[in-house]
N, C-alpha and C positions, 0 to 999 in steps of 0.2 A: 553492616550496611542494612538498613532499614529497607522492607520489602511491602509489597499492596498485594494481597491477598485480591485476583478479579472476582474470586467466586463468590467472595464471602463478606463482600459491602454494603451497609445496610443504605439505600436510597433515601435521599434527605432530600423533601421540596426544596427548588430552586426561589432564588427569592426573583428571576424572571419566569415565570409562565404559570409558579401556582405548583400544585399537586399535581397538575400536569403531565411535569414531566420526570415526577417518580410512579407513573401510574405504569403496569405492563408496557413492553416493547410495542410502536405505534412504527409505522411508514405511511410515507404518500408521495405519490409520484406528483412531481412536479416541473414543465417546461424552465428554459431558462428565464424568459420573459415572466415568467408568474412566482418562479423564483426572486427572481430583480425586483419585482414591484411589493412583494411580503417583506424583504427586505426593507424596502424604504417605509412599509407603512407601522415596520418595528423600531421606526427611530431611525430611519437607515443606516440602519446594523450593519459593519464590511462583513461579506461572504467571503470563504476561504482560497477567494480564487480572484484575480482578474481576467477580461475578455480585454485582449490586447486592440490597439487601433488598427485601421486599416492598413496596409503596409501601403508603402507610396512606392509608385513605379518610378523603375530607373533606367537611362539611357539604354541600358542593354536591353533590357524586355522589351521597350519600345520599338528595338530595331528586330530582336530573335524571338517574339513572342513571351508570354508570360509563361512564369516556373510553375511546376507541379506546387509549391506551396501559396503561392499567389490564388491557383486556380482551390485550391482547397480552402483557403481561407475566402472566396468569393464565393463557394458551396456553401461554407459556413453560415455566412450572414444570409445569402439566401430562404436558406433553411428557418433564421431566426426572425428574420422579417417577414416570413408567412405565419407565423405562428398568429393565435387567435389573441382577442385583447384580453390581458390578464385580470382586469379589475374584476369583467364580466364571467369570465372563468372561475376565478375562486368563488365569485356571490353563490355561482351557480353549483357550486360542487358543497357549498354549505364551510368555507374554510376563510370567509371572510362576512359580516355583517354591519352592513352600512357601511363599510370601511374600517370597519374594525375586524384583526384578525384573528383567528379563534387563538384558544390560552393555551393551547400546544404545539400550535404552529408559531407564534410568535414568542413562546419560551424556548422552544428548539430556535430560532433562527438569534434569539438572546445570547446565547450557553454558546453557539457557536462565533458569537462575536466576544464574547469575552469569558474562556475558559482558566483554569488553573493550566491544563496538561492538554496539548494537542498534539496527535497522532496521525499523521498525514501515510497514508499507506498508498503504492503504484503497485500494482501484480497483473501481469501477463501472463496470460496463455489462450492457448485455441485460437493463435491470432486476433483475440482481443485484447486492448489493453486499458485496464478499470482506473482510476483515481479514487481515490478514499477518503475523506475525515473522521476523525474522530476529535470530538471538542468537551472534556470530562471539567465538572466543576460542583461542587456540593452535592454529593452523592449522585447524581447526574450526569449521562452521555447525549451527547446530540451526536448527530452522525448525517453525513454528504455523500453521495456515490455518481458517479456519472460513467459512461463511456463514451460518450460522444461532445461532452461538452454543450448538447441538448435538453437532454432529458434526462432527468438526475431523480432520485429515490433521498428522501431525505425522512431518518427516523430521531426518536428519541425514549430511552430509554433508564429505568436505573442503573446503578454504575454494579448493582450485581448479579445484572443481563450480560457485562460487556465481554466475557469470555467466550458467551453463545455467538456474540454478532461477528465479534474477533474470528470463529470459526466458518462464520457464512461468509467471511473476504477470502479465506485463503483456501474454499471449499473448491475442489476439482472441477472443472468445466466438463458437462458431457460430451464437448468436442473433443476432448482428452483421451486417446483410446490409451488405458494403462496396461503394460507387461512386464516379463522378466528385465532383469539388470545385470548390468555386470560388474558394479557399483557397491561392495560391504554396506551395511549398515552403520555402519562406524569405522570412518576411514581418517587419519591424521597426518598431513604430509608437508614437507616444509612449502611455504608460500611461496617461492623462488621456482620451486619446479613445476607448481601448478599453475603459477603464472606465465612462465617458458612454454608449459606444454599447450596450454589455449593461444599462446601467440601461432605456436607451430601447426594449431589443428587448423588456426584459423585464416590460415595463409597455404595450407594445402600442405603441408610439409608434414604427414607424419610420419616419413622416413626416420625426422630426428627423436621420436618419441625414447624406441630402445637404446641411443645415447642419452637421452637425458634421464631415464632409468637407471643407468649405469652410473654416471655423476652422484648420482643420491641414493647409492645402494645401500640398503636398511635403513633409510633415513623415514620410510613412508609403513607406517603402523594400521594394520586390520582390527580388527577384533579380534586377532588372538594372537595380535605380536606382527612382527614387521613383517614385509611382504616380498617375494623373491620380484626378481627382476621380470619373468615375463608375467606374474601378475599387475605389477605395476603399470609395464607398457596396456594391458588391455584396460584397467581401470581409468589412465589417461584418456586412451581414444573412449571409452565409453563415455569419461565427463564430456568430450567434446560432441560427440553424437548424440545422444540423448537427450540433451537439453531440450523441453518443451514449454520452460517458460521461467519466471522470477517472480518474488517478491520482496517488495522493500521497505520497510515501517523506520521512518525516522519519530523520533519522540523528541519532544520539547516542552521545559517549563515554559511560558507565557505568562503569566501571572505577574510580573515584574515589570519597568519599564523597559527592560530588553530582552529577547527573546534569547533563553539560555537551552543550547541545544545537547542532551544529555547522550544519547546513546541512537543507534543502526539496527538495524534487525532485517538478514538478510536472508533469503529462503532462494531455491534452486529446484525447478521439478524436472525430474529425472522417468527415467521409462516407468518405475515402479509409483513414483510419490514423489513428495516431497525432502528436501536436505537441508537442514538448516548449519549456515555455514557462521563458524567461528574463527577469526583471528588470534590469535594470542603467541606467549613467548613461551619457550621454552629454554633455558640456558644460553638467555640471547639471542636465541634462532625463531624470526617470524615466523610460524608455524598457523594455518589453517584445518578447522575440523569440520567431520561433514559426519552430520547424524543425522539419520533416518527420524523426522519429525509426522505426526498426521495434522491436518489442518485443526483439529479440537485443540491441539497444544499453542497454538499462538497465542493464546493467552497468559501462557506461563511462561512464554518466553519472552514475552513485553513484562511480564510483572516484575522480574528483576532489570529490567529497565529504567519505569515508572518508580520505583521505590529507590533508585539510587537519585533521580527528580527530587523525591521529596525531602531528602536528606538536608 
């Protein structure tokens, strides 16, 4: 299986933005309204996202008031209808002239309208919760970030930057206070009981944790060989306590006329870090792994991703 090496990609000018957008790693913050309007004056490039319609009210809210997502989604557009006018913004920040947009802003907003390989990443924690792009195409990454669906950071970079940027997505929040664990570093257990046992934590019931320990006794492997039965009970309630956030990287070819969606990448942070969790079979038996990852390795855990893409 054919593999991409993130580290070690030589950046090849894009044939939208120029040398551009192989030059060092660039960002700029940018509202959504100035967002929208660089878009259109790049050809109106689709951005990696839609801003849905207004939702239309219905009988019931008219009689019991409007729902907490109504009244969210009227913050929203609030929000976006004060913003300043974008023409006058970018003239003025030096990122548009005359209406023409600079060759890094409109080569990044190019790359992310029409990539080889796009990288959509969601990761929460510290009660935030981020959205990501990544949009890779001739030695070239563009890159989208928002949390609020306002005001977005939008970079561009060579494609062998992408494992540094890869690590500032899934880099710990200072609202993260990290501690001990009760969590292996490498822990392999069949899929059936970790999915039993987060039903059970998550309904209050962890009375049934020590039978379902018992159900899959030696079935669930440490790092140094399977685990007796009350370490397994504590390893369960700790998956379910601990949790302080996720992360999700779906990868897809695009480069086609269909959009061919190759592989998941799925991360879990735990009191200590980070857990990168794996599916697989073992002798028929769906089996998930959990190994101690630090944010610098997302890189290498998307490259065998991306390289089964290219195949």
């Amino acid at each position: 299986m054919p593999t991409i090496d993130l580290t070690s990609i030589t950046p090849a000018p894009s044939s939208r933005g120029g040398d551009a957008l192989a030059a060092a790693p660039r960002r700029i913050g940018l509202n959504l309204a100035e967002l929208q309007y660089a878009a259109r004056l790049a050809g109106d490039a689709p951005l990696p996202f839609e801003v849905a319609a207004p939702p239309t009210a219905d009988a019931m809210q008219a009689r019991l008031g409007q729902s907490p997502a109504t009244l969210d989604d009227q913050a929203f557009r609030a929000a976006v209808a004060a913003l300043h006018d974008p023409a006058d913004a970018l003239e003025r920040r030096g990122l548009t002239v005359d209406g023409v947009p600079d060759a890094g802003l409109a080569g990044a907003i190019g790359l992310l309208a029409s990539p080889r390989f796009a990288l959509d990443v969601d990761v929460a924690m510290g009660g935030v919760q981020a959205k990501v792009w990544h949009r890779q195409g001739g030695g070239a990454v563009a890159s989208l970030a928002t949390v609020d669906g306002i005001v977005f950071e939008l970079g561009w970079f060579g494609s062998d930057a992408w494992a540094a940027e890869l690590a500032r997505v899934a880099a710990i929040s200072e609202e993260v206070v990290l501690g001990p664990t009760d969590v292996p570093a490498y822990v392999d257990l069949p899929y059936e009981l970790a999915d039993a046992a987060a039903e059970a934590g998550g309904s209050g019931r962890g009375d049934l944790l020590p039978v379902l320990a018992a159900r899959h006794r030696g079935a669930v492997r440490g790092p140094d060989g399977p685990l007796d039965d009350a370490s397994v009970v504590g390893l369960l309630a700790a998956l379910a306590s601990e949790a302080r956030g996720r992360l999700r990287a779906l990868v897809a070819d695009v480069s086609g006329a269909e959009v061919d969606t190759v592989g998941v990448v799925s991360w879990t942070l735990l009191a200590d870090g980070w857990r990168a969790l794996r599916p697989h079979h073992d002798d028929g038996v769906l089996r998930l792994e959990l190994r101690a990852v630090a944010p610098d390795e997302l890189g290498a855990v998307v490259a065998p991703v991306l390289g089964e893409a290219a195949r």
